[in-house]
VOBA-1610 file (N, C-alpha, C; in pm, whole numbers, padded with zeros to 5 digits, always signed):
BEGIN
Unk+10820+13351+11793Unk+10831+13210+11763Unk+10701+13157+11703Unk+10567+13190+11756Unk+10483+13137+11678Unk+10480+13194+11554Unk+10499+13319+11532Unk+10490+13369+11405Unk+10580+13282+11280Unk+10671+13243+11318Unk+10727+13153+11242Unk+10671+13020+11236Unk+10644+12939+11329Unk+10541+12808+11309Unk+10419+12844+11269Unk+10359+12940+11267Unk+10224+12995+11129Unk+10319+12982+11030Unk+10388+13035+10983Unk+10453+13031+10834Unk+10485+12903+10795Unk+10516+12803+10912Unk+10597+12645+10856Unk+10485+12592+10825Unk+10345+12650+10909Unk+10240+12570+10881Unk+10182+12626+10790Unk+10175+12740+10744Unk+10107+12775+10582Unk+10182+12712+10476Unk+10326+12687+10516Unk+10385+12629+10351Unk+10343+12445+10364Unk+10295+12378+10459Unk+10203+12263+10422Unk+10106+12230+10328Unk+10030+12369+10332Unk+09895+12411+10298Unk+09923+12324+10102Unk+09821+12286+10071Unk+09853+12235+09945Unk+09815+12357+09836Unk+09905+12374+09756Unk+09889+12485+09591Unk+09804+12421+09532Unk+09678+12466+09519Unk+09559+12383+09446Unk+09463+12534+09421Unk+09404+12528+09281Unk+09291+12649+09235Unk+09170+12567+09278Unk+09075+12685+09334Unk+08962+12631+09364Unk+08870+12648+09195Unk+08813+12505+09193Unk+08701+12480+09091Unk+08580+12629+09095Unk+08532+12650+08949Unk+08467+12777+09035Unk+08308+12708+09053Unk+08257+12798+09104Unk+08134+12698+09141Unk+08007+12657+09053Unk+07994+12681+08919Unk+07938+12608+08883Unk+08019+12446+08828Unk+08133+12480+08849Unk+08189+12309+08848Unk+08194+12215+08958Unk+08198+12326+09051Unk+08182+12218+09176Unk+08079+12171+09181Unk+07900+12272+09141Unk+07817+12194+09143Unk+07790+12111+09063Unk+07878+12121+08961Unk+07803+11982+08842Unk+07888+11876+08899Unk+07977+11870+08957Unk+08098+11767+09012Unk+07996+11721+09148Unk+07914+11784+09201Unk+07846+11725+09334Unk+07687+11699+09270Unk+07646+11757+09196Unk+07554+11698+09113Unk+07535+11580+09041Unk+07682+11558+08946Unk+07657+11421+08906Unk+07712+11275+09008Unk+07816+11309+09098Unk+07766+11237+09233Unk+07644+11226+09280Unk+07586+11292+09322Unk+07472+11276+09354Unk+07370+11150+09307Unk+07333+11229+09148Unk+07281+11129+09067Unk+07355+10998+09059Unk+07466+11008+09026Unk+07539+10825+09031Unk+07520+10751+09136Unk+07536+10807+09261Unk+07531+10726+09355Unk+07353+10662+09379Unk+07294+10792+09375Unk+07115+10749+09343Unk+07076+10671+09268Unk+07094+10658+09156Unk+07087+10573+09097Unk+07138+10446+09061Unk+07279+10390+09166Unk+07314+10328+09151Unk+07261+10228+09291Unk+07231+10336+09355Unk+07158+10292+09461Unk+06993+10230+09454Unk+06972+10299+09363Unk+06826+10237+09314Unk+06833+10087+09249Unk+06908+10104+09192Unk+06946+09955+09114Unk+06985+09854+09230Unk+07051+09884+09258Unk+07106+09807+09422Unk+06956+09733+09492Unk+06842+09892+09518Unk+06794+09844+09634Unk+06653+09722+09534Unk+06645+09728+09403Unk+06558+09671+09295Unk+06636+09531+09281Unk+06718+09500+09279Unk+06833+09449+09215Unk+06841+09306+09360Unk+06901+09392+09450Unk+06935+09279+09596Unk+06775+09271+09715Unk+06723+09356+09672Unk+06646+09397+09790Unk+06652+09491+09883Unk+06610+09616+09921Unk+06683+09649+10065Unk+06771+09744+10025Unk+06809+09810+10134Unk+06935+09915+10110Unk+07043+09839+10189Unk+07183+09852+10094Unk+07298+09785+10091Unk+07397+09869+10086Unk+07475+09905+10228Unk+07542+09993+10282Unk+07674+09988+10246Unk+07712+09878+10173Unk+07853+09819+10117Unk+07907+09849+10025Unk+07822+09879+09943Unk+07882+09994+09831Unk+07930+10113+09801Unk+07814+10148+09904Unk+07869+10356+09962Unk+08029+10387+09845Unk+08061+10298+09996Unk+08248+10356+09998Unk+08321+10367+09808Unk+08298+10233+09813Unk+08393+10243+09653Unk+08334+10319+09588Unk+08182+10338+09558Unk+08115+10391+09459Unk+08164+10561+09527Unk+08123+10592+09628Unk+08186+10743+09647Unk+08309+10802+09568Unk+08390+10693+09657Unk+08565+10698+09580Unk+08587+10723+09434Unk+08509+10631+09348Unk+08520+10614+09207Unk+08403+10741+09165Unk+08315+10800+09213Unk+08262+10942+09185Unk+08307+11053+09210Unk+08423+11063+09323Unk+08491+11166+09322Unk+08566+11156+09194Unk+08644+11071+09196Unk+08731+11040+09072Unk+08697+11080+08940Unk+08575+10993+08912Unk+08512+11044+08779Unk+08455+11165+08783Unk+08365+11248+08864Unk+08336+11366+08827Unk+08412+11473+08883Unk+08566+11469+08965Unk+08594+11581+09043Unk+08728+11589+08937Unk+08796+11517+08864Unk+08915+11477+08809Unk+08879+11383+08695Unk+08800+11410+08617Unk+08748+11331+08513Unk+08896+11339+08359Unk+08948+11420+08373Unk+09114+11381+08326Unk+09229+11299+08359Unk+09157+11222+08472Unk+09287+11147+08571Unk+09246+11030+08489Unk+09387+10920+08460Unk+09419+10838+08415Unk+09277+10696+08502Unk+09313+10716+08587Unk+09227+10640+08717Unk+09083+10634+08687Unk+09049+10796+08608Unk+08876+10793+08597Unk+08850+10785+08453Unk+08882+10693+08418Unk+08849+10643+08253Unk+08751+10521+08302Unk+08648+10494+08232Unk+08594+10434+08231Unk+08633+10264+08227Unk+08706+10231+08110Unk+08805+10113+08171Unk+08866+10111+08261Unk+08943+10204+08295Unk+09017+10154+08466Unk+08887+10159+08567Unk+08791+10232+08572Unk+08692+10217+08659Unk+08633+10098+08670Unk+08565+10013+08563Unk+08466+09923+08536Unk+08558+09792+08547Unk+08667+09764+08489Unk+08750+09693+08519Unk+08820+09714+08625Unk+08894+09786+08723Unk+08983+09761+08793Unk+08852+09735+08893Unk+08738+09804+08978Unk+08599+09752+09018Unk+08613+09597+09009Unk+08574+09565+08921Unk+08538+09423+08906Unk+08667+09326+08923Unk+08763+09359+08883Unk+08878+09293+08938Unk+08876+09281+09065Unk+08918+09405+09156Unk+08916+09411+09284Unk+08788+09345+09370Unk+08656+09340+09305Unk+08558+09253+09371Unk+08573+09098+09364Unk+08646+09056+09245Unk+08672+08925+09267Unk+08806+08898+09312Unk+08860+09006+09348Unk+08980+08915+09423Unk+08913+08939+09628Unk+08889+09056+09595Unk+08814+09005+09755Unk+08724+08919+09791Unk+08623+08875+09694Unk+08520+08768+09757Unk+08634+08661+09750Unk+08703+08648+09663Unk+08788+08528+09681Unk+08866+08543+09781Unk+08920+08674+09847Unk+08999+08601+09955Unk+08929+08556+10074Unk+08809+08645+10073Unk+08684+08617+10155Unk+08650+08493+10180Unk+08684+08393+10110Unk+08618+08287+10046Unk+08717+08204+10108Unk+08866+08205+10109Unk+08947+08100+10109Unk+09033+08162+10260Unk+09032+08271+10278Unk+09048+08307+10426Unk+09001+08364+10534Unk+08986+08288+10633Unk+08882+08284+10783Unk+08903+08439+10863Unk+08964+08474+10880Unk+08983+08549+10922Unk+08999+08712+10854Unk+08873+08783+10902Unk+08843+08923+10779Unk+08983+09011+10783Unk+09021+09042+10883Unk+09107+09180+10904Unk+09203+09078+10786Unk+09257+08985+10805Unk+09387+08940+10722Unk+09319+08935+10583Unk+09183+08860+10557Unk+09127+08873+10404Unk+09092+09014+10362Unk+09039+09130+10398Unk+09055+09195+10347Unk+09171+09320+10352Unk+09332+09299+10395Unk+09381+09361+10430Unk+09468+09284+10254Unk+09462+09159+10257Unk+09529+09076+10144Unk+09443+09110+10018Unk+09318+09143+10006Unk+09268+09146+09932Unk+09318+09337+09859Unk+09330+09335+09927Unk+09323+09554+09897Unk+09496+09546+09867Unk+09559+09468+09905Unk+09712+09451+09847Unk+09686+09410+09721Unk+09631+09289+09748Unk+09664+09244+09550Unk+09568+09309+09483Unk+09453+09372+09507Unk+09435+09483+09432Unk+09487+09592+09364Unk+09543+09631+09460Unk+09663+09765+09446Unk+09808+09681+09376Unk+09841+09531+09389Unk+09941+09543+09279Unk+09900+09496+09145
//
């Protein structure tokens, strides 16, 4: 019986080729640098290191350097859909009191 639930659980497993590794390192390399430097600007820019960015900027560097063919990591959908999505959250930020509901509304109308 387990021998069969190993098998149900290998066909989960996702069909994906591994990158060979000098792509992975240029894919964790130019992360690297983007985020550094975007972080530098940040800490010149606001003052200080500003922990709030991490997340999206990660997200949108996997994107662009791990899948730089995906529709998603074009530079217009990046730079624009970004800046869209920042002003619809400070705005919901802005007009509703309560975070979990503003940013739960905000990441909806983002996403439509």
């Amino acid at each position: 019986m387990f021998h069969t639930q190993l098998e149900w659980l290998n066909t989960l497993k996702p069909n994906f080729k591994v990158l060979p590794l000098k792509d992975r390192l240029l894919c964790g390399l130019g992360a690297l640098l983007g985020l550094a430097i975007s972080s530098l600007i940040c800490w010149y820019v606001l003052g200080g290191f500003n922990a709030w960015y991490i997340a999206p900027m990660g997200a949108s560097s996997v994107l662009l350097f791990a899948v730089p063919a995906s529709p998603l990591a074009q530079p217009w959908n990046m730079v624009v859909g970004n800046t869209i999505a920042g002003l619809v959250g400070v705005t919901c930020a802005l007009f509703i009191s309560n975070p979990t509901e503003a940013f739960s509304i905000a990441v909806a109308l983002s996403i439509f």
